[in-house]
N, C-alpha and C positions, 0 to 999 in steps of 0.2 A: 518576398520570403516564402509566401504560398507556395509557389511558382517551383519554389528551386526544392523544399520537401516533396509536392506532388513530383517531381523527375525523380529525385533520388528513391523514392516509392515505387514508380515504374521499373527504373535501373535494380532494387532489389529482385521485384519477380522475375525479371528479365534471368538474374542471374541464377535465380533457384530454379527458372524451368530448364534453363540450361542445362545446369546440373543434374537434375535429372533425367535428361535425355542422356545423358553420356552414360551415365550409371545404367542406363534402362538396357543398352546394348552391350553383352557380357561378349563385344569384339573388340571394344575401345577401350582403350586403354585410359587406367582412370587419372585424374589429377593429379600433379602432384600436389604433395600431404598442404605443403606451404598456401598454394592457390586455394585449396577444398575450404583451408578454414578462416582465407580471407574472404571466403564468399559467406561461409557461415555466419562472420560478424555482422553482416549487413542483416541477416533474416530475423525477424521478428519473432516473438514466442508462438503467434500462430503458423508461421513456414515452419520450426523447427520443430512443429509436434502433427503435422501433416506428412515432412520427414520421416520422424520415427516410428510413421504407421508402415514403413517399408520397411521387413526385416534385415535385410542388410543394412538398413542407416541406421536403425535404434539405438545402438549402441555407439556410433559417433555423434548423434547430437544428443544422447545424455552428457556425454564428457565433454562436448562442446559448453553446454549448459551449465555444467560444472565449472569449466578453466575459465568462461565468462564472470562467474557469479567471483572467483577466486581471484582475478585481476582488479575486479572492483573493490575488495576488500583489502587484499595488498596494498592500493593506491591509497588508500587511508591507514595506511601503515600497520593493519592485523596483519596474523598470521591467518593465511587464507583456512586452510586446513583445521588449525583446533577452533577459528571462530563457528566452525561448521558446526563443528561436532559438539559445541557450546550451544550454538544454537537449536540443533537438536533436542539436546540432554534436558532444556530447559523450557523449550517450548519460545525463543525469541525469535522474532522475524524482522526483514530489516524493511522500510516502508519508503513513501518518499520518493523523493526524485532520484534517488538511489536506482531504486524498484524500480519507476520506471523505463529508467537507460537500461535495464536489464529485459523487458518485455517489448520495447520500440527503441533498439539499438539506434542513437543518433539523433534523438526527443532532447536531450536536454545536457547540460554537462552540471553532474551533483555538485554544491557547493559542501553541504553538511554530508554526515553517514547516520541516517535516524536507524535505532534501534528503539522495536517494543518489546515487553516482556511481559509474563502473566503474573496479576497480583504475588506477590509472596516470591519472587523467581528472580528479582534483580540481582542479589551477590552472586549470584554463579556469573553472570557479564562484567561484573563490576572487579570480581578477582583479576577475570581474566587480563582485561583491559591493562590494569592496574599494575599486574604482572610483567608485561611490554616495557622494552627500556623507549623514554621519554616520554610518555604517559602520566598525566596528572592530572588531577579531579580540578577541575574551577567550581571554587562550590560560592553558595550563596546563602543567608539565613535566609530560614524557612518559618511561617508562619502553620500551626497546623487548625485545619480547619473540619467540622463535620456535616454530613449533610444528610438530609431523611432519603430512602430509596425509594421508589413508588410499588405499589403492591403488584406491578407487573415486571417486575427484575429488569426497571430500566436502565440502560447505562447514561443517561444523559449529566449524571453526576459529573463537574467540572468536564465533560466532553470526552470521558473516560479515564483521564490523568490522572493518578492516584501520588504518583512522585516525579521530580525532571534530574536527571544527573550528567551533568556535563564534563565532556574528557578533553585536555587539547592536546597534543600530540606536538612538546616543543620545537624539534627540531625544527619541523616542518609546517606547523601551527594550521595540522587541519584537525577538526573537529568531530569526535564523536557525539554524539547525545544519548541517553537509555531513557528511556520512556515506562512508567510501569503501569500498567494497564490497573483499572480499579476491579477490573475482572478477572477470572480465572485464563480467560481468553485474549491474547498479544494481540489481535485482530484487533476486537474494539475501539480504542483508537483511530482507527485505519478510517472507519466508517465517517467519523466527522471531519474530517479533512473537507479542504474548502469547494474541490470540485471531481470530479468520478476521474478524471488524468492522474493522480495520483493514489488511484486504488486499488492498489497493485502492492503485492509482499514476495517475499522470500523468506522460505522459512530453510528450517535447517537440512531440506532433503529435494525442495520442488519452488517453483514459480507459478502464482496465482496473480488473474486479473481479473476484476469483478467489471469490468466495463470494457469487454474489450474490442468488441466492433466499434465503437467508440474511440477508444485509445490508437485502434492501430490506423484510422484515419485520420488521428492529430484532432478530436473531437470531441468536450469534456460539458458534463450539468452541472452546472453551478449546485451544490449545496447549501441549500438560500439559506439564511439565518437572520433575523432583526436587528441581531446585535454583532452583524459580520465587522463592521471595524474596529470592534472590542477583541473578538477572539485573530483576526490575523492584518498584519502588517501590512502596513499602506504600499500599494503602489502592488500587490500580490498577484494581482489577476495580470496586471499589467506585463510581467514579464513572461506569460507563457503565450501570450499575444502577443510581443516581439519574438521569439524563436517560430511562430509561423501557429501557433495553437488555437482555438474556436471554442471559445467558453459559451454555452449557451446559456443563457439565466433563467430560460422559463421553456419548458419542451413544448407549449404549444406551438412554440415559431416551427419545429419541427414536424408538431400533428398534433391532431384532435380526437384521437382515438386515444385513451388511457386504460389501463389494466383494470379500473375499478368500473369502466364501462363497455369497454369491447374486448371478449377472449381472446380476440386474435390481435390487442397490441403487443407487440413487441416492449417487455419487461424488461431488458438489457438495454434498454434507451429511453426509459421514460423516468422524470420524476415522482408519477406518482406510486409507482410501483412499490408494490414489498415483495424485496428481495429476502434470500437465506445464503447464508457463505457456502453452501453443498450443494446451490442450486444449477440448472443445465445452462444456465445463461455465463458461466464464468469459465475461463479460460484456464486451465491448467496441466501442469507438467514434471515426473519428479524426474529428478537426473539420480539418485540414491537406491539404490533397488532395497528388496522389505516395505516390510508393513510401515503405511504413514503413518505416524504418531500424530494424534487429532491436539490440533491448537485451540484446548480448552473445548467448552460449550458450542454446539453451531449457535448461531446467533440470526436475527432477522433485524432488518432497517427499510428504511424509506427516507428518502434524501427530504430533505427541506426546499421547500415549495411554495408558492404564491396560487391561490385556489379566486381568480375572479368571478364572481357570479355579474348575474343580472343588476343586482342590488345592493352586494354586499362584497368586500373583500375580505377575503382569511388568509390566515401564517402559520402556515404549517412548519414548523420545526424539526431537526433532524431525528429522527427514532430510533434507537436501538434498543433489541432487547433480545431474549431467550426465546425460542419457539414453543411455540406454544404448549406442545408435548413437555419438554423438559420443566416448564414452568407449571403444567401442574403437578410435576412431581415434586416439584420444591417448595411446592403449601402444604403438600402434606407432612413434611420436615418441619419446616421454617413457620415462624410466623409471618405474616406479610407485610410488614414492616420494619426495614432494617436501615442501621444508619452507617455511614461509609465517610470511612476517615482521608483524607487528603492533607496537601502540603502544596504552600502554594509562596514561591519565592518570595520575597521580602526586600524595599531597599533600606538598608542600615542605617540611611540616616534619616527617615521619615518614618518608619515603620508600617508603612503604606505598601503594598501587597505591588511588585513591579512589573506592570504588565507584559513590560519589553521584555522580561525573563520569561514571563509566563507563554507568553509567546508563541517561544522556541518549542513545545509540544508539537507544535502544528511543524509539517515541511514546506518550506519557502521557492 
């Protein structure tokens, strides 16, 4: 399986340096339109914004980028078009294995369509959806639960989840989910996912990937956790290692040099790093012209980690929170301790909190 991504990997630049040798010569005659954007499907979010640094292509692979992001939407039966402009208006990004068929065209075929959204922002997705003929809510009783914040504005409250709402779409019985972030910020979320492959969004204007030297060689860190078979579904890892994927559990098999000890590790591939969603280590691209509309607060994390010394081991857990700047601006507001309401599925006939619903947060 290795085998046959590494060719199909080749055969993409193969075809994107093609392409621009033909473009480069204003004697040849260019593609036809049909061919240009079969080659386009194969290229990846870093060929397509390597592209767009050459002013005659910018404007075909924004609209590339567009009609890409619009067929994946389609096929779960939205309307490609006002999900955009929903997702704009509202600040919702779609995450997931979604996201990443969209960043490494031919990574994976989405089963679900995860959408997140910023505290307080789910009815504007929820109208929409809802609005769609054969759209229906699968709901579930909800228990609601509260939880203290820590006095550095972390999100580790339920892993960011604040509410789960699930849509299935009868005809065709594929499934939306809406995620509502406990944060101001649809990202959040994003950050506790199981391993850096699926850390990658779309929002309502552009395409980000927070790991993407990583992502685009099929090559993902584990987001260690203690209590990883509580938060996601057995056999998880296992399937992005049959499509051909390299989960790594611990970056020293990788190296030995980390952010917290050598300046010159590489922070886009290490565990121990802290990262920031605006940082230069992340991959991005809008297809939307205008000003980006910022999804919520930037935010900073550090993946979850196994720290072994000489003597001792540690469990580092996943981090996220506000940078530090914003955070202190929010003592001088805020008290520093706040308490953050959630909901957290229920099964009806035990009244016991159903993990297999609760689950569904995470992308599989």
């Amino acid at each position: 399986m290795m085998y046959y991504v590494c060719r199909c990997q080749i055969l993409h630049h193969f075809l994107c340096l093609m392409w621009l040798f033909l473009r480069a010569d204003p004697k040849s005659y260019p593609l036809p339109v049909e061919l240009q954007e079969r080659i386009y499907r194969y290229l990846p979010l870093r060929d397509l914004i390597s592209l767009s640094a050459i002013p005659n292509l910018k404007d075909d692979m924004e609209k590339h980028l567009e009609a890409r992001i619009l067929r994946l939407l389609v096929s779960f039966r939205l309307k490609g078009k006002d999900t955009l402009d929903m997702m704009r208006s509202t600040g919702t990004v779609v995450s997931g294995s979604a996201a990443l068929e969209i960043v490494s065209p031919g990574s994976c075929e989405p089963r679900d369509l995860n959408l997140y959204c910023p505290a307080g922002s789910a009815q504007g997705a929820i109208r929409m959806i809802l609005g769609l003929d054969g759209f229906v809510e699968s709901p579930y009783p909800l228990k609601t639960l509260l939880a203290e914040r820590t006095p550095f504005s972390r999100f580790e409250v339920n892993n960011g989840i604040k509410r789960l709402y699930r849509f299935v779409h009868l005809p065709s019985s594929k499934v939306v989910t809406l995620a509502e972030s406990i944060s101001t910020s649809s990202v959040a979320p994003v950050l506790f996912f199981h391993s850096t492959l699926l850390m990658n969004y779309v929002s309502g204007s552009g395409v980000v990937s927070f790991y993407p030297e990583l992502t685009y060689d099929n090559l993902g860190l584990l987001n260690y956790s203690q209590h990883f078979d509580e938060l996601h579904k057995p056999g998880v890892l296992d399937r992005w290692e049959h499509v051909g994927m390299d989960i790594c559990h611990d970056c020293r098999d990788w190296h030995q040099d980390h952010p917290s000890l050598s300046p010159s590790a590489r922070r886009g591939m290490c565990q121990w790093a802290y990262r920031q969603t605006n940082d230069e280590w992340t991959d991005r691209m809008d297809f939307r012209t205008g000003q980006r509309k910022r999804l919520g607060p930037i935010l900073a994390w550090r993946l979850g980690h196994v720290y072994k010394g000489r003597k001792d081991v540690m469990y580092h857990k996943t981090s996220v929170h506000l940078v530090h700047e914003e955070w202190f601006k929010l003592c001088l507001y805020k008290t520093a301790v706040e308490w953050v309401r959630y909901y957290a599925p229920i099964d009806s006939a035990t009244g016991e909190i159903d993990s297999a619903n609760w689950k569904r947060s995470f992308p599989q």
